[in-house]
HTML snippet that shows the backbone in 3Dmol.js (N, CA, C, O; Angstrom):
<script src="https://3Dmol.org/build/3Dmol-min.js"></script>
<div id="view" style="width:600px;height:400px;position:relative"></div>
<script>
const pdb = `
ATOM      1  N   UNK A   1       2.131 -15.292  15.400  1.00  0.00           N
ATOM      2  CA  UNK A   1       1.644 -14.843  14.117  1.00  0.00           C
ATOM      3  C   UNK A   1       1.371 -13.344  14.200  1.00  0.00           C
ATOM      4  O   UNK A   1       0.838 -12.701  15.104  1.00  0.00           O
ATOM      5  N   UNK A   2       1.966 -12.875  12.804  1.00  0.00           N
ATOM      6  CA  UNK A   2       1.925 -10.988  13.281  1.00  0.00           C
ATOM      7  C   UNK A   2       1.703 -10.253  12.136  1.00  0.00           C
ATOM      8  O   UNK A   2       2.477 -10.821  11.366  1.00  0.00           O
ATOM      9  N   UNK A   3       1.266  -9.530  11.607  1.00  0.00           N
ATOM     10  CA  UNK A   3       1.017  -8.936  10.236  1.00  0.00           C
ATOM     11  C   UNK A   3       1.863  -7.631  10.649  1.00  0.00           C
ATOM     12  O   UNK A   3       1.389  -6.824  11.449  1.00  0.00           O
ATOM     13  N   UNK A   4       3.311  -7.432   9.993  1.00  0.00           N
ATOM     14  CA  UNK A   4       4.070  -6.288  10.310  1.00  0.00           C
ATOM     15  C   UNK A   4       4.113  -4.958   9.406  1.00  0.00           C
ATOM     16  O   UNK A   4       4.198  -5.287   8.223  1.00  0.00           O
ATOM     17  N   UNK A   5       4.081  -3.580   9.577  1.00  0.00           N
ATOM     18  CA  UNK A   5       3.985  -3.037   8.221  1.00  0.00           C
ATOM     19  C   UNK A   5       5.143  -1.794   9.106  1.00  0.00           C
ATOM     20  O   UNK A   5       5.195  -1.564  10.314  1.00  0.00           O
ATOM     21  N   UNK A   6       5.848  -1.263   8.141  1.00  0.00           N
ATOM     22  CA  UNK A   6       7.357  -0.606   8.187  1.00  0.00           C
ATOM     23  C   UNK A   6       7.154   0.643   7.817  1.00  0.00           C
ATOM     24  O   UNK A   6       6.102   0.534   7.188  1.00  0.00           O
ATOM     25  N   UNK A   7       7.479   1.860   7.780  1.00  0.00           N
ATOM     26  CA  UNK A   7       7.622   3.177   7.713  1.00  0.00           C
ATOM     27  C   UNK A   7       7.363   3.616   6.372  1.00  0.00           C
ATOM     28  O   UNK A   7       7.938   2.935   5.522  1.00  0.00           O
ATOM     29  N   UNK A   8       6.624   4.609   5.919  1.00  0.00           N
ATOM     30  CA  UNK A   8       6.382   5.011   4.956  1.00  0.00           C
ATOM     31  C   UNK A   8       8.050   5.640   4.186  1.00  0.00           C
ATOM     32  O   UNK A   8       8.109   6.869   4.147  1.00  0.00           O
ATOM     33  N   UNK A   9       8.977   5.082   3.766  1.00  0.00           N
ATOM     34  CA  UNK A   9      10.201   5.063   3.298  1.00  0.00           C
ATOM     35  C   UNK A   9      10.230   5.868   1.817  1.00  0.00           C
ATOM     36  O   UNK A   9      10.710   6.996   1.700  1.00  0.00           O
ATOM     37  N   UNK A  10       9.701   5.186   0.827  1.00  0.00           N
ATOM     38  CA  UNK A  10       9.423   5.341  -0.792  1.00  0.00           C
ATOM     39  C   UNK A  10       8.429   6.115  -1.325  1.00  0.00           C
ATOM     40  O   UNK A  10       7.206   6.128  -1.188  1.00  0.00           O
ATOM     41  N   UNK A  11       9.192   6.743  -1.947  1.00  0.00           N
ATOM     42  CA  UNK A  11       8.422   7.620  -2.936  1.00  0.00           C
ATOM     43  C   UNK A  11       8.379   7.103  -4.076  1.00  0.00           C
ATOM     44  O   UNK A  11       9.187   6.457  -4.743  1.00  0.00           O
ATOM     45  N   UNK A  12       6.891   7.611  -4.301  1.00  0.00           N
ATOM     46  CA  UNK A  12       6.580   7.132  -6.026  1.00  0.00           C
ATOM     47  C   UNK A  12       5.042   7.545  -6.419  1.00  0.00           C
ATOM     48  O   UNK A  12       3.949   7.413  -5.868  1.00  0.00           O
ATOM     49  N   UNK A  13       5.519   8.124  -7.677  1.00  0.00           N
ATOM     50  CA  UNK A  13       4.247   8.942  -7.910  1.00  0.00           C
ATOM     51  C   UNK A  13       3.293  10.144  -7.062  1.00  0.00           C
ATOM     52  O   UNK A  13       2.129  10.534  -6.972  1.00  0.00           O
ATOM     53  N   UNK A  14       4.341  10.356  -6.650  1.00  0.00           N
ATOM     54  CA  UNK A  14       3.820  11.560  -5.599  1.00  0.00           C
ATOM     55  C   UNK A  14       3.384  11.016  -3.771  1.00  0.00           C
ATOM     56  O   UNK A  14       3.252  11.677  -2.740  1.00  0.00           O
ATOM     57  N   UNK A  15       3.307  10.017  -3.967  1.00  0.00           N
ATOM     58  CA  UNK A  15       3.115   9.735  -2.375  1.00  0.00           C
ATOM     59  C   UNK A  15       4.218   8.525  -1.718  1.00  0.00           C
ATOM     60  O   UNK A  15       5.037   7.862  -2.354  1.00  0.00           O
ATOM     61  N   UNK A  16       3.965   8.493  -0.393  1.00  0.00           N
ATOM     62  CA  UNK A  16       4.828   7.926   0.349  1.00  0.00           C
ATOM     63  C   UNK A  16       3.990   6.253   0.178  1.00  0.00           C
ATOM     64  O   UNK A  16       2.802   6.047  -0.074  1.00  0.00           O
ATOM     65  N   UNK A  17       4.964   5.363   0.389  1.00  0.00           N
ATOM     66  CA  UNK A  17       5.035   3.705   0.603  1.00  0.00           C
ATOM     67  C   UNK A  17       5.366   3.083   1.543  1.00  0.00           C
ATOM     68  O   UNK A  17       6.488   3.455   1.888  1.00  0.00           O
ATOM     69  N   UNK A  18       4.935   2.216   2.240  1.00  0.00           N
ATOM     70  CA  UNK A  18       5.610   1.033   2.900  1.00  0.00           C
ATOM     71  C   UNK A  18       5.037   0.021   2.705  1.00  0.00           C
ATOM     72  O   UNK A  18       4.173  -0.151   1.845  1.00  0.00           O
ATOM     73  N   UNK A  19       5.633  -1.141   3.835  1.00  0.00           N
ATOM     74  CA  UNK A  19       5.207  -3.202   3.096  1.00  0.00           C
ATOM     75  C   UNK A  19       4.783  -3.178   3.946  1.00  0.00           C
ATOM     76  O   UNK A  19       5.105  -2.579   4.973  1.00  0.00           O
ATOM     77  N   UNK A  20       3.543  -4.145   3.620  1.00  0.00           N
ATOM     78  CA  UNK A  20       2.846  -4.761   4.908  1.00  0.00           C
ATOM     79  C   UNK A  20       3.341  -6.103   4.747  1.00  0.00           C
ATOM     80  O   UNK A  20       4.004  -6.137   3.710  1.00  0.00           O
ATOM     81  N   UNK A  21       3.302  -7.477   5.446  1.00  0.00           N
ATOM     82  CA  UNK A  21       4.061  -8.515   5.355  1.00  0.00           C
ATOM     83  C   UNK A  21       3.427  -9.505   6.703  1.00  0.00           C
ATOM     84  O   UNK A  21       3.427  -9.076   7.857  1.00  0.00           O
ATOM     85  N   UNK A  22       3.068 -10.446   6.446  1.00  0.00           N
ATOM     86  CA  UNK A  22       3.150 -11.377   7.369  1.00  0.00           C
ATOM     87  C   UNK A  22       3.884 -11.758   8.215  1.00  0.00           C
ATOM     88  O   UNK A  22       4.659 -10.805   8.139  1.00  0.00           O
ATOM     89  N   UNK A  23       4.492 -12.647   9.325  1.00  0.00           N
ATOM     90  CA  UNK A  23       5.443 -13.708   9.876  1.00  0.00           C
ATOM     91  C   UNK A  23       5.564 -14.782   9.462  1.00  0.00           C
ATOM     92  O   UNK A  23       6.626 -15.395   9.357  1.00  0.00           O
ATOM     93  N   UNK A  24       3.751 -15.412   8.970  1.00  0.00           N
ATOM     94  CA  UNK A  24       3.183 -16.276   9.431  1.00  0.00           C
ATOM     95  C   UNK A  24       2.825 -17.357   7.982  1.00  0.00           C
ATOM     96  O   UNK A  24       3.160 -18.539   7.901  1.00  0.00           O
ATOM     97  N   UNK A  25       2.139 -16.642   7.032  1.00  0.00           N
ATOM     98  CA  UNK A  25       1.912 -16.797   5.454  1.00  0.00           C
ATOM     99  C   UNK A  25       0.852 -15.769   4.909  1.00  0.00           C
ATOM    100  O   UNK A  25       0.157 -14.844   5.330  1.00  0.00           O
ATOM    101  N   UNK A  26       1.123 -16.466   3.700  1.00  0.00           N
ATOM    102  CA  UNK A  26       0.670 -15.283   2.352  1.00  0.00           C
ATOM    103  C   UNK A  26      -1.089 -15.702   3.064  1.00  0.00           C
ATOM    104  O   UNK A  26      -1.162 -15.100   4.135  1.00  0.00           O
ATOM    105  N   UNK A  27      -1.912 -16.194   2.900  1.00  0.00           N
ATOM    106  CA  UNK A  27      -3.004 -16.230   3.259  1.00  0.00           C
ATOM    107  C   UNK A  27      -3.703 -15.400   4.665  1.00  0.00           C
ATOM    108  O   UNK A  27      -4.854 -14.984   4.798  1.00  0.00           O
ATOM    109  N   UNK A  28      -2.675 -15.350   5.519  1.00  0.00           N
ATOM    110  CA  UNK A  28      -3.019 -14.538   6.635  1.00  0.00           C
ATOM    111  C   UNK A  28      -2.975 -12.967   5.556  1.00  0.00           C
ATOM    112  O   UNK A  28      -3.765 -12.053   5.321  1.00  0.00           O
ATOM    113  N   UNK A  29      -1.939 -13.240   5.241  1.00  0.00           N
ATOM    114  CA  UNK A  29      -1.227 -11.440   4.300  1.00  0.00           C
ATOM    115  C   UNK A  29      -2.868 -10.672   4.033  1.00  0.00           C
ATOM    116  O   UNK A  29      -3.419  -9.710   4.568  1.00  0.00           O
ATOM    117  N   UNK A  30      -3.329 -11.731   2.827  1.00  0.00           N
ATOM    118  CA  UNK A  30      -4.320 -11.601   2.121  1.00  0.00           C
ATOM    119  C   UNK A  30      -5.631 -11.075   2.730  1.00  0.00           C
ATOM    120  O   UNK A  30      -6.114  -9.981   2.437  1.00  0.00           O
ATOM    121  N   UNK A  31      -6.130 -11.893   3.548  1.00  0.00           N
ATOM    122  CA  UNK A  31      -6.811 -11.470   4.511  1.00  0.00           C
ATOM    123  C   UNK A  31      -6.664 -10.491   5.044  1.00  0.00           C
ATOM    124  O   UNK A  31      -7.731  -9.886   4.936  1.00  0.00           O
ATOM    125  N   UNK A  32      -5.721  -9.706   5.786  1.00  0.00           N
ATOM    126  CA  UNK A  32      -5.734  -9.027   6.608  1.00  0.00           C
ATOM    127  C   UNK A  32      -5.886  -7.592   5.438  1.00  0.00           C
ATOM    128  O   UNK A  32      -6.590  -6.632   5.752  1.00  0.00           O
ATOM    129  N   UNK A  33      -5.173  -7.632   4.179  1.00  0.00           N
ATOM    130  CA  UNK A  33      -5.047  -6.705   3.653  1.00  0.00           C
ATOM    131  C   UNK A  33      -7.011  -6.397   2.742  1.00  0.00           C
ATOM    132  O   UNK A  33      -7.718  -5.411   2.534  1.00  0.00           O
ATOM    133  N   UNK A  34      -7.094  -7.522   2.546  1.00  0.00           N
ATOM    134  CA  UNK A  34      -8.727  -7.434   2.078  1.00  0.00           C
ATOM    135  C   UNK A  34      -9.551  -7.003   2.763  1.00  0.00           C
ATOM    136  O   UNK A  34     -10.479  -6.352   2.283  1.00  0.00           O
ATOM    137  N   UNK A  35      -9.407  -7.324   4.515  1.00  0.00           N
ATOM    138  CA  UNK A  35      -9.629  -6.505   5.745  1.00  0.00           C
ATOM    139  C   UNK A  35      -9.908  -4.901   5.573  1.00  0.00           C
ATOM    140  O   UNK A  35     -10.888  -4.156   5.593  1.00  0.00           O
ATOM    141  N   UNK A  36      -8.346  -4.779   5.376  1.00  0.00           N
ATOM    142  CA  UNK A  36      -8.340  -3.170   5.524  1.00  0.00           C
ATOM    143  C   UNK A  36      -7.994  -2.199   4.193  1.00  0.00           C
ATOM    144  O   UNK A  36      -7.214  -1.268   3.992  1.00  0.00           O
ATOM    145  N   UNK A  37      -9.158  -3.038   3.265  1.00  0.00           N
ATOM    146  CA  UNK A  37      -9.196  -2.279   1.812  1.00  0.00           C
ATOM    147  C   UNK A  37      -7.980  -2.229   0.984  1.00  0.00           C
ATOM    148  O   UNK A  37      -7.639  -1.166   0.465  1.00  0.00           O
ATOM    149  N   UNK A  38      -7.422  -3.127   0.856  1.00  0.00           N
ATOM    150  CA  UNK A  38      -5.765  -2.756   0.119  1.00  0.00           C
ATOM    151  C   UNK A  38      -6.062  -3.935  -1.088  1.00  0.00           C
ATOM    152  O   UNK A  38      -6.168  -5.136  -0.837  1.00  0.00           O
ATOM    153  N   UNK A  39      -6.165  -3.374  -2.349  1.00  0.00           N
ATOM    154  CA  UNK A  39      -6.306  -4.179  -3.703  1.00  0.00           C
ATOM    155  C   UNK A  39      -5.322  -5.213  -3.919  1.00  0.00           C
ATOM    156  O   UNK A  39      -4.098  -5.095  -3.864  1.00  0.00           O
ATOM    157  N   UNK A  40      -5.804  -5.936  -4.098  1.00  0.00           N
ATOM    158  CA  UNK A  40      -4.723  -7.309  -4.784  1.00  0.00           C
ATOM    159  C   UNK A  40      -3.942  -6.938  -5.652  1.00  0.00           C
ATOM    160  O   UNK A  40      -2.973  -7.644  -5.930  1.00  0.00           O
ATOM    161  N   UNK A  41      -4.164  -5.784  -6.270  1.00  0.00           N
ATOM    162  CA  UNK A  41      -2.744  -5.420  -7.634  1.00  0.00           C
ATOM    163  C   UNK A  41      -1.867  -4.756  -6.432  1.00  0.00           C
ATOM    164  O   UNK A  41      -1.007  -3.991  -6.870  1.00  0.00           O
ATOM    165  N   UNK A  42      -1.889  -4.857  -5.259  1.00  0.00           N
ATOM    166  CA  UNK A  42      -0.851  -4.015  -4.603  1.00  0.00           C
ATOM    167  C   UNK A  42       0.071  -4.805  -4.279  1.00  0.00           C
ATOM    168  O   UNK A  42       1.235  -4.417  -4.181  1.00  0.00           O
ATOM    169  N   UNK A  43      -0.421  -6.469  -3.985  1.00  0.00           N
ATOM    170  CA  UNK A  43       0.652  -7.280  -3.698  1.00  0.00           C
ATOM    171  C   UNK A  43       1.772  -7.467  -4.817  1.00  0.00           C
ATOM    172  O   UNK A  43       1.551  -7.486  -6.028  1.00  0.00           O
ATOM    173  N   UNK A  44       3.236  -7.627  -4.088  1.00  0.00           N
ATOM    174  CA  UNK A  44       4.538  -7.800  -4.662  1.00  0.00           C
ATOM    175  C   UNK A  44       5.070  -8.971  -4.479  1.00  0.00           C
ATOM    176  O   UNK A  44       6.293  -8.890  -4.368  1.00  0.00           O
ATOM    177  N   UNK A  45       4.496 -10.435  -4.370  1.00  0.00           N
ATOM    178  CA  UNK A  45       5.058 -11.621  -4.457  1.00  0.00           C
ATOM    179  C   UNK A  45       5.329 -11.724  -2.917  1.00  0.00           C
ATOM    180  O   UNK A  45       5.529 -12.868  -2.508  1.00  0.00           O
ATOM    181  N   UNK A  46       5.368 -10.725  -2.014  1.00  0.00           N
ATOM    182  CA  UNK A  46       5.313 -11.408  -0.444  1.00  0.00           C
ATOM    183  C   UNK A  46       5.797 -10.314   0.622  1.00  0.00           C
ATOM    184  O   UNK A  46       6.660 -10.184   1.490  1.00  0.00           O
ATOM    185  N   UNK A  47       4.521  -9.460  -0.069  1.00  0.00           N
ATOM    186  CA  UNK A  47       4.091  -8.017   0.295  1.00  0.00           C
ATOM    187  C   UNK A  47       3.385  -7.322  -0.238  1.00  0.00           C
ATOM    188  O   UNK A  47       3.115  -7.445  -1.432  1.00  0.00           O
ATOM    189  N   UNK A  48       2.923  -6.437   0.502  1.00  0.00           N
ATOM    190  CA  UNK A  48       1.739  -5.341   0.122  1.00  0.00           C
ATOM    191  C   UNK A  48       2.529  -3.939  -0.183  1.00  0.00           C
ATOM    192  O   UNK A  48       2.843  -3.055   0.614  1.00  0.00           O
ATOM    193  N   UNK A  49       2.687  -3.998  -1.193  1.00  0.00           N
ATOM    194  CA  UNK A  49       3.068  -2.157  -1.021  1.00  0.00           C
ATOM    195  C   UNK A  49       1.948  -1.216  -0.870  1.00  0.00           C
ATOM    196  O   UNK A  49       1.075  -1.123  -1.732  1.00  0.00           O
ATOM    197  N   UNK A  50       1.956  -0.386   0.413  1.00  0.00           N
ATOM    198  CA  UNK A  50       0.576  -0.133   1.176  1.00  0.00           C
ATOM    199  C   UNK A  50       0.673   1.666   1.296  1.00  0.00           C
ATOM    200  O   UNK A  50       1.239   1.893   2.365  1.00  0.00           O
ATOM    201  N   UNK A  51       0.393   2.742   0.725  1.00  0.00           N
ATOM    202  CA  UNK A  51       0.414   3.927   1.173  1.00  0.00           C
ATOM    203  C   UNK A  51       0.258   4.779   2.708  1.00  0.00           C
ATOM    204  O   UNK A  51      -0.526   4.673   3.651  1.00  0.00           O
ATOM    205  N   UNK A  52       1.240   5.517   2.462  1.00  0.00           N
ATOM    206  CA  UNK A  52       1.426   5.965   3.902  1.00  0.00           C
ATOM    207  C   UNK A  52      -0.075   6.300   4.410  1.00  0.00           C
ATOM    208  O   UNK A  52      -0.380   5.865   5.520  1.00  0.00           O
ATOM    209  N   UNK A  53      -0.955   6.981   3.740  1.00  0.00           N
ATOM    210  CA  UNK A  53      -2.453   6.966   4.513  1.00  0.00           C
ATOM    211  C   UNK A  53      -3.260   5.493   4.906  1.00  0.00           C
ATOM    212  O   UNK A  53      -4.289   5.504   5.581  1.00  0.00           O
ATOM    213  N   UNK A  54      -2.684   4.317   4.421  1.00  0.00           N
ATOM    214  CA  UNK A  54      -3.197   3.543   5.001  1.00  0.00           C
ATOM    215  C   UNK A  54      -2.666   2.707   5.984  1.00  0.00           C
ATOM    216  O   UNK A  54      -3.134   1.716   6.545  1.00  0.00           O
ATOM    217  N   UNK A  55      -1.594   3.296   6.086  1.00  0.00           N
ATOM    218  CA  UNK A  55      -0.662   2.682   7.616  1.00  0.00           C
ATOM    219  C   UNK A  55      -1.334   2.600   8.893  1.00  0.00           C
ATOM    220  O   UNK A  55      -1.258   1.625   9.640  1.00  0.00           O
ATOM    221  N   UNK A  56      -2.261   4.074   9.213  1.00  0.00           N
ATOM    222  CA  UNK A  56      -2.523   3.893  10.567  1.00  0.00           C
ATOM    223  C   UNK A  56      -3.835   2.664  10.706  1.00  0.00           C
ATOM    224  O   UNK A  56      -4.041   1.965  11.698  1.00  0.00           O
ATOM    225  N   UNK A  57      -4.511   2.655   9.587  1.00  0.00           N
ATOM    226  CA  UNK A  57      -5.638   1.878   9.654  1.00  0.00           C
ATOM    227  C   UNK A  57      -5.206   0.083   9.496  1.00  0.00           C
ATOM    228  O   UNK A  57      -5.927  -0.803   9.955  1.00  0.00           O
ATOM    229  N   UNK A  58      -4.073  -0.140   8.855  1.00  0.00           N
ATOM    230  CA  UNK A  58      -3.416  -1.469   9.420  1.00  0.00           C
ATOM    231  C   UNK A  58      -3.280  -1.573  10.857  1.00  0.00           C
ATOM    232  O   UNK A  58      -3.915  -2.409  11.500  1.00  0.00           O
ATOM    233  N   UNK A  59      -2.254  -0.530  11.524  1.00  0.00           N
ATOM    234  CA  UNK A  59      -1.511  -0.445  12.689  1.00  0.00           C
ATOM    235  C   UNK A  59      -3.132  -0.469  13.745  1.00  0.00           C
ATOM    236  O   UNK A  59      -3.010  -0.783  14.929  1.00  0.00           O
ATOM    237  N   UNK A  60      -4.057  -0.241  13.384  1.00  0.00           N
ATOM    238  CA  UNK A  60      -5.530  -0.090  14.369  1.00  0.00           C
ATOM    239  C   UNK A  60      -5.969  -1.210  13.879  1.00  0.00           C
ATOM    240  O   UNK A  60      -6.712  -1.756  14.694  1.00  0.00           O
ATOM    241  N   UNK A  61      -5.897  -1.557  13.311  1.00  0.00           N
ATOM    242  CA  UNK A  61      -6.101  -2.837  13.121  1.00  0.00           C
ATOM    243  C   UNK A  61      -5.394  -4.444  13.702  1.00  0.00           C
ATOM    244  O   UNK A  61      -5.930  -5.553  13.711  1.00  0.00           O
ATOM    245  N   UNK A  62      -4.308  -4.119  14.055  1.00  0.00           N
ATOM    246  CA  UNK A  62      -3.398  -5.344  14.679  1.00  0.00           C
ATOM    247  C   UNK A  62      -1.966  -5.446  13.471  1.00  0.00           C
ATOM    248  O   UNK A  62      -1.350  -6.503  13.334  1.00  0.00           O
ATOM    249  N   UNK A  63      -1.819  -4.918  13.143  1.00  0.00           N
ATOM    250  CA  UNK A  63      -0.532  -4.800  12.751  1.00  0.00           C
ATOM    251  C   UNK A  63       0.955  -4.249  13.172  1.00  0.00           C
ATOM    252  O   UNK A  63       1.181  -3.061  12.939  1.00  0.00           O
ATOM    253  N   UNK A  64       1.988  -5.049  13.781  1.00  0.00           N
ATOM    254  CA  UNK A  64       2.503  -4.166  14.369  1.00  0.00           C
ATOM    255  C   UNK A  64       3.846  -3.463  13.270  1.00  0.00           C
ATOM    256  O   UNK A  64       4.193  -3.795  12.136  1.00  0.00           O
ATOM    257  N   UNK A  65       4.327  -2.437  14.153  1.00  0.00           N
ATOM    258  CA  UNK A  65       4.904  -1.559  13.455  1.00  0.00           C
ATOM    259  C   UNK A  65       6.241  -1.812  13.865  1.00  0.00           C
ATOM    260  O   UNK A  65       6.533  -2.291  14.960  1.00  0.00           O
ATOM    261  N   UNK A  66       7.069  -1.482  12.965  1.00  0.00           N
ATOM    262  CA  UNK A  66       8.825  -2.487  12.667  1.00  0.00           C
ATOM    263  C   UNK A  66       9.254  -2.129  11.561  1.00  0.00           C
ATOM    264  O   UNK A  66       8.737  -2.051  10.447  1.00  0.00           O
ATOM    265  N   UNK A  67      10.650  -1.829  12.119  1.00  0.00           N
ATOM    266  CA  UNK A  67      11.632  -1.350  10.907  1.00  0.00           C
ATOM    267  C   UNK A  67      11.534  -2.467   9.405  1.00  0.00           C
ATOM    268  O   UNK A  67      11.071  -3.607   9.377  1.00  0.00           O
ATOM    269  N   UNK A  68      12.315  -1.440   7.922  1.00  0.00           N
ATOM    270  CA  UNK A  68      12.295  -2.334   7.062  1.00  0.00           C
ATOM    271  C   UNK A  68      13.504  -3.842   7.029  1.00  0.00           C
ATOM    272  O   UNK A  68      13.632  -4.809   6.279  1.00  0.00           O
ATOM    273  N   UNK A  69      14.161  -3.389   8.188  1.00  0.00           N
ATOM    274  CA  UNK A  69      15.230  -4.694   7.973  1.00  0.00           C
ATOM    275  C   UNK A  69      14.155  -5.644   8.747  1.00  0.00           C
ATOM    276  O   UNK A  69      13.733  -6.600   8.096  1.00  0.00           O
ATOM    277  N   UNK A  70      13.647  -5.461  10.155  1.00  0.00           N
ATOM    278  CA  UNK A  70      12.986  -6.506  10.399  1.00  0.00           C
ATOM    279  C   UNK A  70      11.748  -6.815   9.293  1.00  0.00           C
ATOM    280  O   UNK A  70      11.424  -7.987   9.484  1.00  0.00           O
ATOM    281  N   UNK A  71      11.166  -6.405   8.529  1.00  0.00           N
ATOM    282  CA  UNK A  71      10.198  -7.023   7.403  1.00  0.00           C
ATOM    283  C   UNK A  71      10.853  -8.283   6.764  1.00  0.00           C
ATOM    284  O   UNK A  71      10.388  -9.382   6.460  1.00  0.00           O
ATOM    285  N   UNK A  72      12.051  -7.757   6.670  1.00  0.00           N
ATOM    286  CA  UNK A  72      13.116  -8.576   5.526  1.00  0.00           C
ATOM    287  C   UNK A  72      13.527  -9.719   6.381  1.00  0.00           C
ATOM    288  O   UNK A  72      13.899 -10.745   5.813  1.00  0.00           O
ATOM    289  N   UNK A  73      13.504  -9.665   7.722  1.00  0.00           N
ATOM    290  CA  UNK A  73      13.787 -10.534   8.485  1.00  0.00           C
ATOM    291  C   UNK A  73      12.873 -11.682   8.680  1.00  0.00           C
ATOM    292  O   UNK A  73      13.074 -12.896   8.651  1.00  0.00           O
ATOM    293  N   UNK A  74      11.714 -10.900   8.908  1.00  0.00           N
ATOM    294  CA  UNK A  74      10.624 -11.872   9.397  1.00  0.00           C
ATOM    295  C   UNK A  74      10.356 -12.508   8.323  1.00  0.00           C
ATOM    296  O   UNK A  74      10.301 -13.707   8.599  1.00  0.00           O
ATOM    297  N   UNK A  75      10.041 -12.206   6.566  1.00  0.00           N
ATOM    298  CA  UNK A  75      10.023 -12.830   5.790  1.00  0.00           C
ATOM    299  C   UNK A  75      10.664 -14.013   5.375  1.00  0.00           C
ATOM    300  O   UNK A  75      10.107 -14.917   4.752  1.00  0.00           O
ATOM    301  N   UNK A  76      12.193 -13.987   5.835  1.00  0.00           N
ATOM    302  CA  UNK A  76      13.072 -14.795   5.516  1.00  0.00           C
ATOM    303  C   UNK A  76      12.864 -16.275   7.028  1.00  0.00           C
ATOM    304  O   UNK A  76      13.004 -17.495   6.936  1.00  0.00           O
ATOM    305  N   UNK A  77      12.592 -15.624   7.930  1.00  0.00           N
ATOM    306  CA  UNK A  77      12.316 -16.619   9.046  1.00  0.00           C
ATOM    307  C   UNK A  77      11.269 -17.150   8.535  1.00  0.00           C
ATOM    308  O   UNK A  77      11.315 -18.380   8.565  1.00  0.00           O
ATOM    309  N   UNK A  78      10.461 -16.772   8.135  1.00  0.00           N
ATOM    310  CA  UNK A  78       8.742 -17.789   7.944  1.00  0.00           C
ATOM    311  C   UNK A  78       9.157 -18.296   6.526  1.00  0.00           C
ATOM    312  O   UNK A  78       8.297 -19.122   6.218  1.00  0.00           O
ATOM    313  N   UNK A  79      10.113 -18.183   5.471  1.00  0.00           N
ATOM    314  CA  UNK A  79      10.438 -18.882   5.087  1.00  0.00           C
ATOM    315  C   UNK A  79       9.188 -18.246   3.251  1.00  0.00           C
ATOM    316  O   UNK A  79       8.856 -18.849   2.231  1.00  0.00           O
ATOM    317  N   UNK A  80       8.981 -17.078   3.680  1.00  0.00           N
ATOM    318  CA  UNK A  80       8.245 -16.392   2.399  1.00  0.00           C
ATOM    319  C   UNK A  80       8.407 -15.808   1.940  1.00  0.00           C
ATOM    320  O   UNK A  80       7.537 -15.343   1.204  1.00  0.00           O
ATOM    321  N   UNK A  81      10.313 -15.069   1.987  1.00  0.00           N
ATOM    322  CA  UNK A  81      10.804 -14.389   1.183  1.00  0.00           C
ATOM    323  C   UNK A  81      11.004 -14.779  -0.285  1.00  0.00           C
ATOM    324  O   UNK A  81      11.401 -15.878  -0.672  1.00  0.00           O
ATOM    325  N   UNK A  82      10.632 -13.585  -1.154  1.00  0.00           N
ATOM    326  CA  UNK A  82      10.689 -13.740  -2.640  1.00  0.00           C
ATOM    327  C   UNK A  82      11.640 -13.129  -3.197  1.00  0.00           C
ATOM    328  O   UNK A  82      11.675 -11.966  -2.795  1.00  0.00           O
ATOM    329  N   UNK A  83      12.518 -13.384  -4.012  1.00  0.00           N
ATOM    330  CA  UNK A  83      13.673 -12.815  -4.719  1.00  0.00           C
ATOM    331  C   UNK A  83      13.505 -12.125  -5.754  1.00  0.00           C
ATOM    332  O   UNK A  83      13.439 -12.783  -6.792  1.00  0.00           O
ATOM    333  N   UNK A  84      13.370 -10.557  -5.882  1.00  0.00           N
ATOM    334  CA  UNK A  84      13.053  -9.754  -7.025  1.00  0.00           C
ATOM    335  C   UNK A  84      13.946 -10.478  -8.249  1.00  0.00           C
ATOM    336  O   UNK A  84      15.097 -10.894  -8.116  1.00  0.00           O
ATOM    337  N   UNK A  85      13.024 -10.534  -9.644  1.00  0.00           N
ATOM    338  CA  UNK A  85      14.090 -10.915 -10.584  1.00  0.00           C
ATOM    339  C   UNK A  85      14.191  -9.765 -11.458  1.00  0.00           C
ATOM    340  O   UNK A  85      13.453  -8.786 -11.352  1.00  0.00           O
ATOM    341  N   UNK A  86      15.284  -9.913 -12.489  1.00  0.00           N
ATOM    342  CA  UNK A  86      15.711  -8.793 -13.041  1.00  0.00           C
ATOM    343  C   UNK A  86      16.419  -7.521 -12.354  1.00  0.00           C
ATOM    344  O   UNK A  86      16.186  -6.329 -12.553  1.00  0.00           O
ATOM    345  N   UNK A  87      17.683  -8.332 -11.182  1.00  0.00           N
ATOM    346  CA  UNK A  87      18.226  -7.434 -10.476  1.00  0.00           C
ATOM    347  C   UNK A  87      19.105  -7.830 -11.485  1.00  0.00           C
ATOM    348  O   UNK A  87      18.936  -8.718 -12.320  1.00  0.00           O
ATOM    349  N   UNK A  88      20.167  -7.002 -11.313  1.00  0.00           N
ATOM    350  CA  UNK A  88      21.889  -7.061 -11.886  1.00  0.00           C
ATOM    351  C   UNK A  88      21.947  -6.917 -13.033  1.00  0.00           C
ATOM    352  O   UNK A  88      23.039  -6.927 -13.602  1.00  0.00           O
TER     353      UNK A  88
END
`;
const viewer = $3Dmol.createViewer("view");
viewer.addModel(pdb, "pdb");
viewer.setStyle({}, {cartoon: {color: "spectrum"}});
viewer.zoomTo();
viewer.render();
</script>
């Protein structure tokens, strides 16, 4: 069980983004992110979109750090990947 969060990648609104994400489930997610101050309007159906200033305080916290394909990976292994709608 691992709470993973990925490189500050995205821009938007003037600052940098990355996901924080479980292995394990959304309830660990929750927790860990209520932990380390991150609002519930931040979750995206099976992720945290988390600002680059709050990366290191996940990562000190027990989060480990991993590319965005492995996020996408680990999501899909634990079986909590969510399918954006209103693609295409």
């Amino acid at each position: 069980m691992a709470l993973l969060v990925d490189s500050p990648n995205w821009e938007w609104r003037g600052r940098m983004w990355c996901h924080l994400v479980s292995d394990n489930s959304l309830e660990e997610l929750h927790a860990f992110a209520r932990w380390i101050g991150i609002p519930t309007r931040a979750f995206q159906g099976d992720h945290y979109d988390i600002p680059d200033e709050a990366r290191p305080v996940a990562v000190e916290e027990g989060a480990r750090e991993v590319s965005s394909r492995e996020i996408v990976l680990a999501l899909y292994s634990a079986g909590l990947r969510r399918i954006p709608t209103g693609r295409g």
